[in-house]
PDB file of N, H, CA, C and O in Angstrom:
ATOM      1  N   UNK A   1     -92.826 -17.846  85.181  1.00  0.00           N
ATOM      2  CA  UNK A   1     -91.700 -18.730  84.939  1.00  0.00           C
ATOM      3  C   UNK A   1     -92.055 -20.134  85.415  1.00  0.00           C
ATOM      4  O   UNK A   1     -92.394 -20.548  86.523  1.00  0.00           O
ATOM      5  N   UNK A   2     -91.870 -20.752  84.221  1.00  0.00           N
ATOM      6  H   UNK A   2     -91.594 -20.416  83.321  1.00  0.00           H
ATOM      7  CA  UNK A   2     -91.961 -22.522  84.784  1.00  0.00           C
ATOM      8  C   UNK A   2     -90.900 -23.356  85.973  1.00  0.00           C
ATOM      9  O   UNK A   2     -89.770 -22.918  86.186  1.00  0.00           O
ATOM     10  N   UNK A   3     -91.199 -24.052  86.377  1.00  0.00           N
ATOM     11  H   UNK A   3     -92.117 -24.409  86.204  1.00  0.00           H
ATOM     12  CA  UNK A   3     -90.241 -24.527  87.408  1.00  0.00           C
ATOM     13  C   UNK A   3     -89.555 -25.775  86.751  1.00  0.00           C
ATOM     14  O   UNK A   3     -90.400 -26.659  86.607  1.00  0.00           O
ATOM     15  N   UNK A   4     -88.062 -26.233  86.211  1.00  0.00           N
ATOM     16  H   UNK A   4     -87.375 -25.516  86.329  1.00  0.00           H
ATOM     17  CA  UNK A   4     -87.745 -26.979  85.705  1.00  0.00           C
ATOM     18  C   UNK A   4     -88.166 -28.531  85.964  1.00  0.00           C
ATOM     19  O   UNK A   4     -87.938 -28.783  87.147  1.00  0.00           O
ATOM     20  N   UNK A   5     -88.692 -29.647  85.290  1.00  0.00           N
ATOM     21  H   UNK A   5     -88.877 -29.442  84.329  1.00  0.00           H
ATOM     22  CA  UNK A   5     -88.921 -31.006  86.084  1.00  0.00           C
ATOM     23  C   UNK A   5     -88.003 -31.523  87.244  1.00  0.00           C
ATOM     24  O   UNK A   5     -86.873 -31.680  86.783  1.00  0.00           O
ATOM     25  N   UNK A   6     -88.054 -31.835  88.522  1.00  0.00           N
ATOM     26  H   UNK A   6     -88.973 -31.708  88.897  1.00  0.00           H
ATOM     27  CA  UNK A   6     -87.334 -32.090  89.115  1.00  0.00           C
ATOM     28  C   UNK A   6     -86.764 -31.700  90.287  1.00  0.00           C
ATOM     29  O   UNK A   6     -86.311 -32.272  91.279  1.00  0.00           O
ATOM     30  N   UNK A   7     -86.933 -30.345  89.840  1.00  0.00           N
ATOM     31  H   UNK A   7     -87.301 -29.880  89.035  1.00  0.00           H
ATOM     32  CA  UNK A   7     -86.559 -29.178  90.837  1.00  0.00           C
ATOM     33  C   UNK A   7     -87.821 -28.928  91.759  1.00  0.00           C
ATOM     34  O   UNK A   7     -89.014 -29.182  91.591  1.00  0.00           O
ATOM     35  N   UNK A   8     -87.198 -28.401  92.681  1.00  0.00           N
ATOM     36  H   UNK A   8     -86.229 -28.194  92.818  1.00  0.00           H
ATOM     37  CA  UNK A   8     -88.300 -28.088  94.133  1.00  0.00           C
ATOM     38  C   UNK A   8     -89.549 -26.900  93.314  1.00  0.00           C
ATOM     39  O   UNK A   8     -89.274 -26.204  92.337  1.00  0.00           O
ATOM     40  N   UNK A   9     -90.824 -26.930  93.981  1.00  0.00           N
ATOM     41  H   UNK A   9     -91.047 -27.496  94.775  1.00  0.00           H
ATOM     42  CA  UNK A   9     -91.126 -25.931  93.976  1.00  0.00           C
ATOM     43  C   UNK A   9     -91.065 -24.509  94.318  1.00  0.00           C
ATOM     44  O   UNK A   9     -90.626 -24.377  95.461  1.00  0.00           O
ATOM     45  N   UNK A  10     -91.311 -23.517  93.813  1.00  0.00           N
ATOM     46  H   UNK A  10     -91.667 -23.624  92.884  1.00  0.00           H
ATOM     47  CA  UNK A  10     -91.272 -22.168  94.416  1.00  0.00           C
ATOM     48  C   UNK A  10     -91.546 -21.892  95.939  1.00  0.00           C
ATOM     49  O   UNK A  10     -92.690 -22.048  96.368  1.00  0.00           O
ATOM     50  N   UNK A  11     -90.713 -21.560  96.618  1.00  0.00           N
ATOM     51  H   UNK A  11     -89.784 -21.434  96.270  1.00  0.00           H
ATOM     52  CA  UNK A  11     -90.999 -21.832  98.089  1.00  0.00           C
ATOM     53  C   UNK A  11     -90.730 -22.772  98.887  1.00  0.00           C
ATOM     54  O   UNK A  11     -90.894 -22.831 100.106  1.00  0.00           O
ATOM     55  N   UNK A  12     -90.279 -23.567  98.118  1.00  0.00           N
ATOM     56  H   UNK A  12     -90.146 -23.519  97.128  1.00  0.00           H
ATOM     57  CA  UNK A  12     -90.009 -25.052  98.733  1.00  0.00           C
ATOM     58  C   UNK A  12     -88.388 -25.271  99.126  1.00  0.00           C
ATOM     59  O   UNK A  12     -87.680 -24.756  98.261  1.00  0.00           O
ATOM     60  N   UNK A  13     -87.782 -25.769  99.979  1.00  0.00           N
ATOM     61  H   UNK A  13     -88.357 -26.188 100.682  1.00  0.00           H
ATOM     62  CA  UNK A  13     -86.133 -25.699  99.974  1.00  0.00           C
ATOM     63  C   UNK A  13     -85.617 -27.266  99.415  1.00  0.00           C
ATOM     64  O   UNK A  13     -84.797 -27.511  98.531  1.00  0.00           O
ATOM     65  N   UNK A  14     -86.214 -27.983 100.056  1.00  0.00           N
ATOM     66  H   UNK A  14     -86.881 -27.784 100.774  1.00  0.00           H
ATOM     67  CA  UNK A  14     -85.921 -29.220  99.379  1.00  0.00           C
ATOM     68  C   UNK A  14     -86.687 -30.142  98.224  1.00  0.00           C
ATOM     69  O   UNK A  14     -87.898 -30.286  98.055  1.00  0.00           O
ATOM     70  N   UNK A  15     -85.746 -30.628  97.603  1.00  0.00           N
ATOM     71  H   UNK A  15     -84.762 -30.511  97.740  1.00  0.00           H
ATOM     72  CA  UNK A  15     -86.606 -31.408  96.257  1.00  0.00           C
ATOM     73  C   UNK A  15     -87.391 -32.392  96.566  1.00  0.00           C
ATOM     74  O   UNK A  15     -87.011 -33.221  97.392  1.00  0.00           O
ATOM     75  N   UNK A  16     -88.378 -32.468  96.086  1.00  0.00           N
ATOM     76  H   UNK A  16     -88.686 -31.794  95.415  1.00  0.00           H
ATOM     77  CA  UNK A  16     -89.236 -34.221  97.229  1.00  0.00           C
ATOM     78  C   UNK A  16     -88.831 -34.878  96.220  1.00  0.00           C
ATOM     79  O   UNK A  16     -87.991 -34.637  95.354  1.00  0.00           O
ATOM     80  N   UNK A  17     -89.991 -36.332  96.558  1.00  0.00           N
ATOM     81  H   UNK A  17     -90.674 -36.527  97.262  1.00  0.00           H
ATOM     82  CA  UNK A  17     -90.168 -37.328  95.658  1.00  0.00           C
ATOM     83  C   UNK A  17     -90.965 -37.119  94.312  1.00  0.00           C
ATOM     84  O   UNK A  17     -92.193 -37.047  94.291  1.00  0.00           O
ATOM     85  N   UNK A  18     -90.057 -37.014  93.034  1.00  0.00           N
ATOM     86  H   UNK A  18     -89.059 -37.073  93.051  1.00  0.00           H
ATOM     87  CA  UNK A  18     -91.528 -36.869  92.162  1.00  0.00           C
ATOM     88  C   UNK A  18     -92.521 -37.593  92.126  1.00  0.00           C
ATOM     89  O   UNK A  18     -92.182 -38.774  92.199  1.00  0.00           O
ATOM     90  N   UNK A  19     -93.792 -37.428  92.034  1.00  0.00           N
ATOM     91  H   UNK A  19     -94.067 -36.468  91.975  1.00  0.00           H
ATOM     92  CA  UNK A  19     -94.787 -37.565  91.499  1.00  0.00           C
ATOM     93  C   UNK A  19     -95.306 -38.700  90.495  1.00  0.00           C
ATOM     94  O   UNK A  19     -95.344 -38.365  89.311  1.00  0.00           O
ATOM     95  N   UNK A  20     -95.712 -39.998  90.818  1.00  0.00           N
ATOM     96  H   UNK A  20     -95.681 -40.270  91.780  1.00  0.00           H
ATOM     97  CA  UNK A  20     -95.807 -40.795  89.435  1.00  0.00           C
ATOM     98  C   UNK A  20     -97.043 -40.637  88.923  1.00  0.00           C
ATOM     99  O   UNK A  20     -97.845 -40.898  89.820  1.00  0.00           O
ATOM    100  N   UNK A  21     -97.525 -40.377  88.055  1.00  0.00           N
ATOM    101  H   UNK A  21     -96.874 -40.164  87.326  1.00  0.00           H
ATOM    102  CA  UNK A  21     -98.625 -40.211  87.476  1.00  0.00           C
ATOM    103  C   UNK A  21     -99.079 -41.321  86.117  1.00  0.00           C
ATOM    104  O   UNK A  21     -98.252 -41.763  85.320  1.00  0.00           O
ATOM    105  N   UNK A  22    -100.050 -41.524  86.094  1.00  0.00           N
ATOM    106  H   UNK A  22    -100.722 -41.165  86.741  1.00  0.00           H
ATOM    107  CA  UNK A  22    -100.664 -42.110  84.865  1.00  0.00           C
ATOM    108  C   UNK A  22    -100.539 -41.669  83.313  1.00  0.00           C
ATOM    109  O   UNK A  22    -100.502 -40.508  82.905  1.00  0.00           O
ATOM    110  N   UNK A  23    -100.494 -42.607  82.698  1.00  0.00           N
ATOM    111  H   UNK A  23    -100.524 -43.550  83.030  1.00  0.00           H
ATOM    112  CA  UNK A  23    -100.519 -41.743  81.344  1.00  0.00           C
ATOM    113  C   UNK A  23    -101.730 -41.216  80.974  1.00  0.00           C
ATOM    114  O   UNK A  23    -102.618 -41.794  81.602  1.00  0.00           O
ATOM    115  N   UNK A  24    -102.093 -40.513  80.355  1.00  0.00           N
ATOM    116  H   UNK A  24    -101.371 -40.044  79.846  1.00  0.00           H
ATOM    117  CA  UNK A  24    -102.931 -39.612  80.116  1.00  0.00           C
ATOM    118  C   UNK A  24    -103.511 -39.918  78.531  1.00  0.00           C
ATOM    119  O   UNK A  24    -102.732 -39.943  77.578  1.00  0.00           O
ATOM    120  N   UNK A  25    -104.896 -40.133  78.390  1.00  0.00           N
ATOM    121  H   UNK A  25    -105.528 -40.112  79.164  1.00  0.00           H
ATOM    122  CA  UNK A  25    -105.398 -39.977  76.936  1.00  0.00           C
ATOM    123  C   UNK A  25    -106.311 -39.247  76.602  1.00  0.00           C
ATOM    124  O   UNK A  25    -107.363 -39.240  77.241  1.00  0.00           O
ATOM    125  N   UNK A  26    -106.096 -38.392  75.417  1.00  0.00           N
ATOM    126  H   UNK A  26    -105.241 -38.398  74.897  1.00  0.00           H
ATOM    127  CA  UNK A  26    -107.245 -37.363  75.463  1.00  0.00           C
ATOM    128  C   UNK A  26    -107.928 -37.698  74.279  1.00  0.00           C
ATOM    129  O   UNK A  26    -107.225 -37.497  73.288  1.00  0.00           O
ATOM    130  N   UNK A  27    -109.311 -38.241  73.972  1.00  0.00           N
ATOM    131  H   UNK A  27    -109.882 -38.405  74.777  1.00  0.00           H
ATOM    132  CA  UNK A  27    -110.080 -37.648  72.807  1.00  0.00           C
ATOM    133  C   UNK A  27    -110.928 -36.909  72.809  1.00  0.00           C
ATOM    134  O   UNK A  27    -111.072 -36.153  73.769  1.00  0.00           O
ATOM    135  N   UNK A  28    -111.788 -36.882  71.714  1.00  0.00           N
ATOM    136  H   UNK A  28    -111.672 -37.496  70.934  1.00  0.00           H
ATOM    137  CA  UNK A  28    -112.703 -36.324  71.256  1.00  0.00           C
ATOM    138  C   UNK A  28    -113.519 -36.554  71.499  1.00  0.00           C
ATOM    139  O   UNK A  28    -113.618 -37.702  71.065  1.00  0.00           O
ATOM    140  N   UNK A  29    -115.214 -36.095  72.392  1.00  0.00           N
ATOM    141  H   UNK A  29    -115.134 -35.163  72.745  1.00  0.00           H
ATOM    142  CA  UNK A  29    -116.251 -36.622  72.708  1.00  0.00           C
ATOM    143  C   UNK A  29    -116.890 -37.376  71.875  1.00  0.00           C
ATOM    144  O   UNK A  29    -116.557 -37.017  70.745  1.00  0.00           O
ATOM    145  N   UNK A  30    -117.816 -38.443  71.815  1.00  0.00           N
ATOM    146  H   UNK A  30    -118.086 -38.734  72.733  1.00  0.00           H
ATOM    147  CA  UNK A  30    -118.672 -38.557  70.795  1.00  0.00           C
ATOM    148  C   UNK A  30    -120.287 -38.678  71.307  1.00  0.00           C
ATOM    149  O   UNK A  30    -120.764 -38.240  72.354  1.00  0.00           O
ATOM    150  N   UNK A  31    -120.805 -39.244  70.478  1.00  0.00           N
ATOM    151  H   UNK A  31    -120.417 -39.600  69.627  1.00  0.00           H
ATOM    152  CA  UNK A  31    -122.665 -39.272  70.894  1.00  0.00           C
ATOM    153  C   UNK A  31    -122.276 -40.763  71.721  1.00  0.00           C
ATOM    154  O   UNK A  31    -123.228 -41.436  72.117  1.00  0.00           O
ATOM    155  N   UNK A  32    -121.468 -41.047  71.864  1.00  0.00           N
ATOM    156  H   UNK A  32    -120.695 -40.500  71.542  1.00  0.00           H
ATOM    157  CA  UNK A  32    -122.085 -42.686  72.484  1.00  0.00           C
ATOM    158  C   UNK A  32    -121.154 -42.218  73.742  1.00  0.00           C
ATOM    159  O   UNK A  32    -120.869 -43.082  74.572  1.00  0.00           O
ATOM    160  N   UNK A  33    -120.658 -40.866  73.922  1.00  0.00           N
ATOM    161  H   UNK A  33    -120.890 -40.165  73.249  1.00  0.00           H
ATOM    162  CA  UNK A  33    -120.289 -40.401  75.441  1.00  0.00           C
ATOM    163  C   UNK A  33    -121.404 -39.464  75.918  1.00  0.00           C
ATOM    164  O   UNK A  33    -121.100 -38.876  76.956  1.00  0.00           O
ATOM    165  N   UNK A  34    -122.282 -39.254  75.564  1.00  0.00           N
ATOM    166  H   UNK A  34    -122.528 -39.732  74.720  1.00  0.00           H
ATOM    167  CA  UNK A  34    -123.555 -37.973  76.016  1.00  0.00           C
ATOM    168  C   UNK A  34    -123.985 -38.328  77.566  1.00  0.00           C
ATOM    169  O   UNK A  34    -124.158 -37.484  78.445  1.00  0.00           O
ATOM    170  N   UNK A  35    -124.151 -40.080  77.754  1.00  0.00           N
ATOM    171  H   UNK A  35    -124.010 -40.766  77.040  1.00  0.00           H
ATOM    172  CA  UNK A  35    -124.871 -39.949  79.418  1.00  0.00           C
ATOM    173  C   UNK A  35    -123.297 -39.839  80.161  1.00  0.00           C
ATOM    174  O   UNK A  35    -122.897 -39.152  81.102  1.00  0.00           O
ATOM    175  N   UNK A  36    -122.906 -40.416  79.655  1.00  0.00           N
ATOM    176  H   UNK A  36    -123.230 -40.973  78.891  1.00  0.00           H
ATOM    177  CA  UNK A  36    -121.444 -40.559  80.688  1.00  0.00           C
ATOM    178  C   UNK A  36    -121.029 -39.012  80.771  1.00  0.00           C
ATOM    179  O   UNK A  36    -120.025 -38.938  81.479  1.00  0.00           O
ATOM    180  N   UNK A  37    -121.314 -38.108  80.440  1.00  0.00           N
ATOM    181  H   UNK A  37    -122.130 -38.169  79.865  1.00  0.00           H
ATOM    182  CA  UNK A  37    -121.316 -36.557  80.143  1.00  0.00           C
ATOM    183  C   UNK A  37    -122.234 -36.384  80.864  1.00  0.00           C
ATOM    184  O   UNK A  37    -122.056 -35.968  82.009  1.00  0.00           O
ATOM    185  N   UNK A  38    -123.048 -36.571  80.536  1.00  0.00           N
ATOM    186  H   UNK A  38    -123.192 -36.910  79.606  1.00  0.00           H
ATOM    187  CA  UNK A  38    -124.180 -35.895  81.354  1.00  0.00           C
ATOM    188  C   UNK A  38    -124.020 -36.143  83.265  1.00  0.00           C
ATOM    189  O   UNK A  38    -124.104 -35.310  84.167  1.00  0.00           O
ATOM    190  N   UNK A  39    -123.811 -37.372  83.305  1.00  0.00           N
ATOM    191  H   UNK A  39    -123.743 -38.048  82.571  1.00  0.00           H
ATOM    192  CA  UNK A  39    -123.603 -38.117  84.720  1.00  0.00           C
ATOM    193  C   UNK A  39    -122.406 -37.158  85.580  1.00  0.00           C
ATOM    194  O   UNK A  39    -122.635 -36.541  86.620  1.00  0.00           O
ATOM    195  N   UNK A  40    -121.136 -37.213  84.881  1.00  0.00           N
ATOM    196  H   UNK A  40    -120.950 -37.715  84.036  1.00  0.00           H
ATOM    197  CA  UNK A  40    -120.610 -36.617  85.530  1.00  0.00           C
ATOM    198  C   UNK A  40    -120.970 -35.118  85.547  1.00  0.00           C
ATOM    199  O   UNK A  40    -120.619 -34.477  86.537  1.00  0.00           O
ATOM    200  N   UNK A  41    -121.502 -34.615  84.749  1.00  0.00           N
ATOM    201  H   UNK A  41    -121.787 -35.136  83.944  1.00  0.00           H
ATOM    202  CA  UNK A  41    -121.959 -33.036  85.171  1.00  0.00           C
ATOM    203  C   UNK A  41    -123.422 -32.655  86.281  1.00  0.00           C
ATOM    204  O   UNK A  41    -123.718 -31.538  86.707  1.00  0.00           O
ATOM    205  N   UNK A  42    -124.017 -33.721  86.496  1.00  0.00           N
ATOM    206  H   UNK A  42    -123.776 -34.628  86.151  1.00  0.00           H
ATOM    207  CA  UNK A  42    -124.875 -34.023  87.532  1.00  0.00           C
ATOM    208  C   UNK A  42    -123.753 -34.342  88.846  1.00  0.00           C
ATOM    209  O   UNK A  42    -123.854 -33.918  89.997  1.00  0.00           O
ATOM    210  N   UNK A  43    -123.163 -34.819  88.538  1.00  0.00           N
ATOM    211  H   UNK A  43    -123.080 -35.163  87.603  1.00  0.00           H
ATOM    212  CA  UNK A  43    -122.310 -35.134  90.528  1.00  0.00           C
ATOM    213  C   UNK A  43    -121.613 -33.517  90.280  1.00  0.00           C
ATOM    214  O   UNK A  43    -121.891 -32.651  91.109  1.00  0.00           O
ATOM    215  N   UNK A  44    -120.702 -33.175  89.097  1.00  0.00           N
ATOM    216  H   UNK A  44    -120.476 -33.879  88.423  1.00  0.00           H
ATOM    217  CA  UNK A  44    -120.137 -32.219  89.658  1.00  0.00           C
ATOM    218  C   UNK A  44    -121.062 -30.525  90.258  1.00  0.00           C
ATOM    219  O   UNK A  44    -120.887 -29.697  91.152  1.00  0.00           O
ATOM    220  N   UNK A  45    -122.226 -30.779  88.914  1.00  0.00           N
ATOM    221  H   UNK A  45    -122.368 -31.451  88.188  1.00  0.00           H
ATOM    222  CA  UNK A  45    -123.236 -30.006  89.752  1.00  0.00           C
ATOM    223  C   UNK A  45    -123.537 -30.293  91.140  1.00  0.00           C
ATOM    224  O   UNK A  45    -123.747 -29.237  91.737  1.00  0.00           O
ATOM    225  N   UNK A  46    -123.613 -31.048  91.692  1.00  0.00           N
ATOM    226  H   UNK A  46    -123.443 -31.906  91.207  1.00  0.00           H
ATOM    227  CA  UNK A  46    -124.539 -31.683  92.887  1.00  0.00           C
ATOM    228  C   UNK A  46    -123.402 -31.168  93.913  1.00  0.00           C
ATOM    229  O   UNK A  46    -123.675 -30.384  94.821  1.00  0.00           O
ATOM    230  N   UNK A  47    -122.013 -31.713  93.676  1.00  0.00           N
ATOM    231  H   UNK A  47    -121.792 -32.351  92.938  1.00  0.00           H
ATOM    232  CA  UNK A  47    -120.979 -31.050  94.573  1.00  0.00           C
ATOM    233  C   UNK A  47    -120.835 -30.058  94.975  1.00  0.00           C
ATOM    234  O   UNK A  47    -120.681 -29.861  96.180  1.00  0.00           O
ATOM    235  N   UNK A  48    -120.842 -28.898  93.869  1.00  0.00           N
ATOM    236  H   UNK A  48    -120.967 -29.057  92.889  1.00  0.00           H
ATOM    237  CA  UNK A  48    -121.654 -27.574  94.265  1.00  0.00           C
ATOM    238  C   UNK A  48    -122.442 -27.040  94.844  1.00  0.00           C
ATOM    239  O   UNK A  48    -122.385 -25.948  95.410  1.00  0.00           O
ATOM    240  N   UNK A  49    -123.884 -28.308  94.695  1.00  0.00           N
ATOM    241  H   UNK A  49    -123.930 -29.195  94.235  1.00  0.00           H
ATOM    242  CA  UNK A  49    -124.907 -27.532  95.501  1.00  0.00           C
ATOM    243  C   UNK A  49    -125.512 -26.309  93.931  1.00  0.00           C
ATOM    244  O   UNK A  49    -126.226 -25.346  94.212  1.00  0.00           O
ATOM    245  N   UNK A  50    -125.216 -26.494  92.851  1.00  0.00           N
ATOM    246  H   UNK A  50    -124.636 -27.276  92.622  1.00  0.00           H
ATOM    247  CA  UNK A  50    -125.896 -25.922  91.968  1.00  0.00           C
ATOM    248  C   UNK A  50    -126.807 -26.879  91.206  1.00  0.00           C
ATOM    249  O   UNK A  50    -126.568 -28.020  90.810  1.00  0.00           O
ATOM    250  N   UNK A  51    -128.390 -25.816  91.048  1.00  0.00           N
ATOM    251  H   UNK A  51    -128.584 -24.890  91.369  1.00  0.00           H
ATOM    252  CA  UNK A  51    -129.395 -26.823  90.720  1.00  0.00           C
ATOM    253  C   UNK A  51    -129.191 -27.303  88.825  1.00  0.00           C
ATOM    254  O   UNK A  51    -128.862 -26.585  87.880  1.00  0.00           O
ATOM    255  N   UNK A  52    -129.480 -28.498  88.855  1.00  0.00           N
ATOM    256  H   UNK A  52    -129.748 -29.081  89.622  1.00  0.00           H
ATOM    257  CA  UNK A  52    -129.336 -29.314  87.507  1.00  0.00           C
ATOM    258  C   UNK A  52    -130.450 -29.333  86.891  1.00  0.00           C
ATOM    259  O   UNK A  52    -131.459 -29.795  87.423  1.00  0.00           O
ATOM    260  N   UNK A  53    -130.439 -28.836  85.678  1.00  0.00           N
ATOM    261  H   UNK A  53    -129.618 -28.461  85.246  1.00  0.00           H
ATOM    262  CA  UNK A  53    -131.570 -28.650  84.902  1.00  0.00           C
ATOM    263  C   UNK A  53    -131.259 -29.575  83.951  1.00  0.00           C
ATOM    264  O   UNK A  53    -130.516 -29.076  83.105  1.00  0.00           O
ATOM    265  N   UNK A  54    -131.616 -31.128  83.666  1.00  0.00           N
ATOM    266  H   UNK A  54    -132.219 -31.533  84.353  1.00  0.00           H
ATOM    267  CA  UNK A  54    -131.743 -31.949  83.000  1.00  0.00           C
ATOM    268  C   UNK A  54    -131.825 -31.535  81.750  1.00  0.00           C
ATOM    269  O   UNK A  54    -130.742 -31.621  81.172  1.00  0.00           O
ATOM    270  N   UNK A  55    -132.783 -31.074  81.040  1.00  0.00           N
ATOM    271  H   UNK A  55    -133.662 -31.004  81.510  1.00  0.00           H
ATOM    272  CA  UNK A  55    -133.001 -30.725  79.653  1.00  0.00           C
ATOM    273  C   UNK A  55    -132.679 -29.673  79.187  1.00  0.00           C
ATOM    274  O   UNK A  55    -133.071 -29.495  78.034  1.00  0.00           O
ATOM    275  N   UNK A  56    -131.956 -28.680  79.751  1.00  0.00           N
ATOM    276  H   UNK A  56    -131.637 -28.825  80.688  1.00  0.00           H
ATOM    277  CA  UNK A  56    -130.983 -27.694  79.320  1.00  0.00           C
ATOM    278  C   UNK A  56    -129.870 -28.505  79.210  1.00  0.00           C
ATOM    279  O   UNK A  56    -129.451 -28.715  78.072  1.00  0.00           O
ATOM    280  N   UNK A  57    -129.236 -29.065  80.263  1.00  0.00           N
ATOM    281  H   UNK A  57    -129.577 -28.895  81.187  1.00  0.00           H
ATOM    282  CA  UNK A  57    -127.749 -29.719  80.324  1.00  0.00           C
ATOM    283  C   UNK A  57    -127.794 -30.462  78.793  1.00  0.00           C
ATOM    284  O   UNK A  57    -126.938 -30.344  77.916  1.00  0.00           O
ATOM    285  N   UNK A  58    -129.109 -31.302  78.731  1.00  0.00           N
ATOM    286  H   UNK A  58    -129.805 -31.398  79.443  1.00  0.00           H
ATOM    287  CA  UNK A  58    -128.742 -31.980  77.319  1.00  0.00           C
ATOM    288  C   UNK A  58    -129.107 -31.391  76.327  1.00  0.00           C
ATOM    289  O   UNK A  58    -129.271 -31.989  75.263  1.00  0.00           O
ATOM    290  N   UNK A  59    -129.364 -29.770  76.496  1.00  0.00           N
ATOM    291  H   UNK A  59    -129.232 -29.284  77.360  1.00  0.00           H
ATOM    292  CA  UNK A  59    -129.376 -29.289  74.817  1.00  0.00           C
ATOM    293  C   UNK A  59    -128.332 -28.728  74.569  1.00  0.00           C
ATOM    294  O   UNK A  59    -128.009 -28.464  73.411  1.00  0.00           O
ATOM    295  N   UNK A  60    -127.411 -28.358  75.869  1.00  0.00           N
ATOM    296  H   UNK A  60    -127.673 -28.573  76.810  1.00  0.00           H
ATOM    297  CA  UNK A  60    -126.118 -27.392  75.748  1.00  0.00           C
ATOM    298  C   UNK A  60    -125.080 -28.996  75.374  1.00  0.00           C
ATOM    299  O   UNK A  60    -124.208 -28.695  74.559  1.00  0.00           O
ATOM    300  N   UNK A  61    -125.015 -30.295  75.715  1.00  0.00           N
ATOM    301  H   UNK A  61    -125.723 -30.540  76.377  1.00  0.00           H
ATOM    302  CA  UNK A  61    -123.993 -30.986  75.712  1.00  0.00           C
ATOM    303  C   UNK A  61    -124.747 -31.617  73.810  1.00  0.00           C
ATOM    304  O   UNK A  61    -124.105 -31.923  72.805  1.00  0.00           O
ATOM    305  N   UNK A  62    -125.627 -31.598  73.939  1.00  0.00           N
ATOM    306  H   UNK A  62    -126.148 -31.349  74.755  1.00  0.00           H
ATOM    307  CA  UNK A  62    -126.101 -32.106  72.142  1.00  0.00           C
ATOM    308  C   UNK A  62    -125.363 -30.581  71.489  1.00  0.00           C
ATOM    309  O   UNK A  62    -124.538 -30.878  70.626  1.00  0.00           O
ATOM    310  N   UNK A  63    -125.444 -29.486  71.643  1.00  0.00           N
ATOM    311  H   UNK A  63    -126.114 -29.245  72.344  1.00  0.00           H
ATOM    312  CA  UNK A  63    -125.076 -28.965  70.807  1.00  0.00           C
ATOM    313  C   UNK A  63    -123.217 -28.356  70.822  1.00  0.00           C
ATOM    314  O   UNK A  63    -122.759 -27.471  70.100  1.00  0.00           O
ATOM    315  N   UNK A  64    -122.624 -28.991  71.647  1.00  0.00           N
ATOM    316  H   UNK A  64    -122.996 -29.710  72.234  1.00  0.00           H
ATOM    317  CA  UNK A  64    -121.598 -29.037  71.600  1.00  0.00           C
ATOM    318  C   UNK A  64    -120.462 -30.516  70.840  1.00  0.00           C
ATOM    319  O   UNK A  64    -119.332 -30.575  70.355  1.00  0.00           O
ATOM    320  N   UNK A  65    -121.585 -31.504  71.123  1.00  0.00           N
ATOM    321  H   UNK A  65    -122.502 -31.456  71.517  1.00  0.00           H
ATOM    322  CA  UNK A  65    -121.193 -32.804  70.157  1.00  0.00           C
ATOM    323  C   UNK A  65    -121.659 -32.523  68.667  1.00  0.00           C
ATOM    324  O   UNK A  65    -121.154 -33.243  67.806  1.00  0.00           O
ATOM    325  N   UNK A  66    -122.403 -31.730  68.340  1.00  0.00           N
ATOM    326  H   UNK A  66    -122.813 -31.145  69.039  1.00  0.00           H
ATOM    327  CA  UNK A  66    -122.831 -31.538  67.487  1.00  0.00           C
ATOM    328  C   UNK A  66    -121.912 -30.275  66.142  1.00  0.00           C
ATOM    329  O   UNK A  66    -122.180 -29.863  65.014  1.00  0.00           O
ATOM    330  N   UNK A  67    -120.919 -30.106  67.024  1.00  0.00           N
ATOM    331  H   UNK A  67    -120.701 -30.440  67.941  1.00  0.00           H
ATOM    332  CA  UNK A  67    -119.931 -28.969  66.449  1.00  0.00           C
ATOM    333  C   UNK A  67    -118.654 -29.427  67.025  1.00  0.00           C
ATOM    334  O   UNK A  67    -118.244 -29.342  68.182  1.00  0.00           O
ATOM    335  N   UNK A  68    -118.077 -29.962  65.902  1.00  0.00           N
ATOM    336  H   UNK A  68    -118.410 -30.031  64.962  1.00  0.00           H
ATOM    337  CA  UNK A  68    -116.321 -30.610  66.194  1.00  0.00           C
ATOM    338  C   UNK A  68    -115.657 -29.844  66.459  1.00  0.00           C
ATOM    339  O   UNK A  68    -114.820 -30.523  67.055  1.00  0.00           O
ATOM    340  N   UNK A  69    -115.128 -28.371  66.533  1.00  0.00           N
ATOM    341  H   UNK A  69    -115.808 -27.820  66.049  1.00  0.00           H
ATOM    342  CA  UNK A  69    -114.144 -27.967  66.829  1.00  0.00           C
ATOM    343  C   UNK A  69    -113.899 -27.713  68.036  1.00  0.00           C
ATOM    344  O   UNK A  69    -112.800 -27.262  68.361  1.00  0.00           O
TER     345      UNK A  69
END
């Protein structure tokens, strides 16, 4: 069950302050986003502590730009 906007959370007794948030834009990757892709999947690897294999990462992110759906 969703919690109505506004209303406290589950567990919570009192309502806080909402939340202001940014607007949000979502597209579609393209080839002229591949390093900026790549970059952030190197820090978020690295945050982990999981090892980054450069030329796998860019055959798995080429072949995902490479198929639109």
């Amino acid at each position: 069950m969703m919690t109505p906007p506004g209303a406290p959370a589950p567990g919570m007794k009192h309502k806080g302050t909402p939340m202001q948030t940014a607007p949000l834009d979502f597209r579609l990757a393209t080839r002229a986003d591949e390093e900026l892709l790549i970059a952030l999947m190197r820090e978020f690897y690295a945050e982990d502590r999981i090892d980054f294999d450069d030329a796998r990462v860019r055959r798995g992110v080429d072949a995902l730009l490479a198929d639109p759906r």
